[in-house]
C-alpha positions, 0 to 999 in steps of 0.5 A: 119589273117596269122593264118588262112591261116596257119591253112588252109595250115596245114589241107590241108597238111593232106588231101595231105597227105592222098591222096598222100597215097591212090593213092600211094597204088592204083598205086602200085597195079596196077603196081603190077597186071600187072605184074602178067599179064605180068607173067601168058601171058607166055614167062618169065621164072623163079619163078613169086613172084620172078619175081614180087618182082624185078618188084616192086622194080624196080617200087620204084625207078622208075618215077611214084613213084616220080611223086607223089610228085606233088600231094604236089608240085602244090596244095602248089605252088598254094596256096602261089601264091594266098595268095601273090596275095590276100594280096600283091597287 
């Protein structure tokens, strides 16, 4: 029986997974393409892949990427939340 369930946490850990990286690259382009806007608007001076680059590493750090992270966090809260409920009371 435990079996089961770990083999049902371990698939949806790979389509987490998957959807952790596809939304990772759908936010980073769109982060990406605005500044670039951001950039061709006017009123920023200097070179704009430059411009971009700094951007997006500024990005990396930033909150937005670390949010990701629930993407794993709450489908796995919620799953050992109601395997404990199922089986233990």
């Amino acid at each position: 029986m435990i079996f089961g369930w770990i083999r049902l946490w371990a698939m949806a850990l790979i389509g987490l997974t998957v959807i952790y990286f596809l939304v990772g690259i759908y936010w980073r382009s769109l982060h990406r393409e605005e500044l670039e806007k951001r950039f061709d608007a006017g009123g920023i001076e200097g070179e704009r892949s430059a411009y971009i680059e700094n951007g997006m590493v500024k990005y990396e750090k930033g909150l937005k990427k670390r949010l990701l992270w629930l993407i794993y966090i709450i489908p796995t809260i919620a799953f050992f939340a109601l395997v404990y409920i199922l089986n233990f009371q």
